[in-house]
N, C-alpha and C positions, 0 to 999 in steps of 0.2 A: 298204750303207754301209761305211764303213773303218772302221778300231781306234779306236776313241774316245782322245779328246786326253786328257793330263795336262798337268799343269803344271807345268815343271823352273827349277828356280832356279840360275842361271847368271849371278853378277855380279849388276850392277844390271839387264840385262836379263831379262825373266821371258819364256820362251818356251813354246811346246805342242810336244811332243814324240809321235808317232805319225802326225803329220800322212802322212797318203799321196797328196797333191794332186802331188808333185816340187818342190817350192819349197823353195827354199834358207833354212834356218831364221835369224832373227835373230840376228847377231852384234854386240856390245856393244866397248867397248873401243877400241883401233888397231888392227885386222885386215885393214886398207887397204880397198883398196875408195873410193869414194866416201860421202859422207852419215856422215860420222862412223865407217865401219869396218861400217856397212849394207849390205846387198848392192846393186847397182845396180838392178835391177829393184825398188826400195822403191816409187818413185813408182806405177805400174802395178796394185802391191800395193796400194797405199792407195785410190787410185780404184777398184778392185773391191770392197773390204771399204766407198766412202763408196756405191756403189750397190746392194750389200747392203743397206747400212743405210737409202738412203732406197724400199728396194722394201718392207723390214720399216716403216718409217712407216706407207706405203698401204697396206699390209696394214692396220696397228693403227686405223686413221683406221677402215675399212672396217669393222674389228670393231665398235668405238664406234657406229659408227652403226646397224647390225642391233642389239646392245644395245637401243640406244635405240628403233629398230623394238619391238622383242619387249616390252618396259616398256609402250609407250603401247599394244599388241594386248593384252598381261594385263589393263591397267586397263578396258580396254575387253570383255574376254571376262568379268573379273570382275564390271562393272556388269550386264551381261545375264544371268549366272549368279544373283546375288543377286536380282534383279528375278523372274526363272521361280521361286527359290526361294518368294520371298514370293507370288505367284501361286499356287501349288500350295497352300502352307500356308493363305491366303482363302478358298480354293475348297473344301479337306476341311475345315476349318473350319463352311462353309456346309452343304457336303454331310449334316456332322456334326449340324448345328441343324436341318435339316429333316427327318434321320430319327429326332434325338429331339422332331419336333414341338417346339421351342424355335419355331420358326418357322413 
């Protein structure tokens, strides 16, 4: 990966600085350009970072739902754990009362 991002305060715009992608950094103010003093390629930029964001959705959708897999397999490994437990304990129990002739 590249140098990890900071975060530079420049005006009202707040940018990341370190970026190593070639992308012309956010400019604020009248710096021409189109889109308010933007660079022209803003739009392009924005569409990449809206499919980023909805790839990270279907990621987190995805996660949510293993979550929820793994919850309803615990409550379920849990009831047959406890079930063998008490099973075991009835049984030396029993084991217990017939070799003290209790039984």
């Amino acid at each position: 990966m590249g140098t990890p991002l900071r975060v530079v305060q420049d005006g009202p715009i707040r940018q990341f600085a370190g970026a190593d992608d070639g992308s012309t950094p956010l400019q604020g103010g009248s710096g021409g350009g189109t889109y308010g003093g933007m660079p022209p390629d803003l739009p392009e930029r924005v569409g990449k970072v809206e499919t980023h964001i909805d790839h990270i959705n279907r990621n987190i959708a995805t996660i949510q739902g293993d979550v929820r897999d793994i919850r309803s397999a615990m409550t379920t490994d849990f009831r047959i754990t406890w079930g063998g437990l008490i099973a075991i304990a009835i049984g030396l129990a029993a084991l217990m009362a017939k070799g003290f002739k209790w039984i």
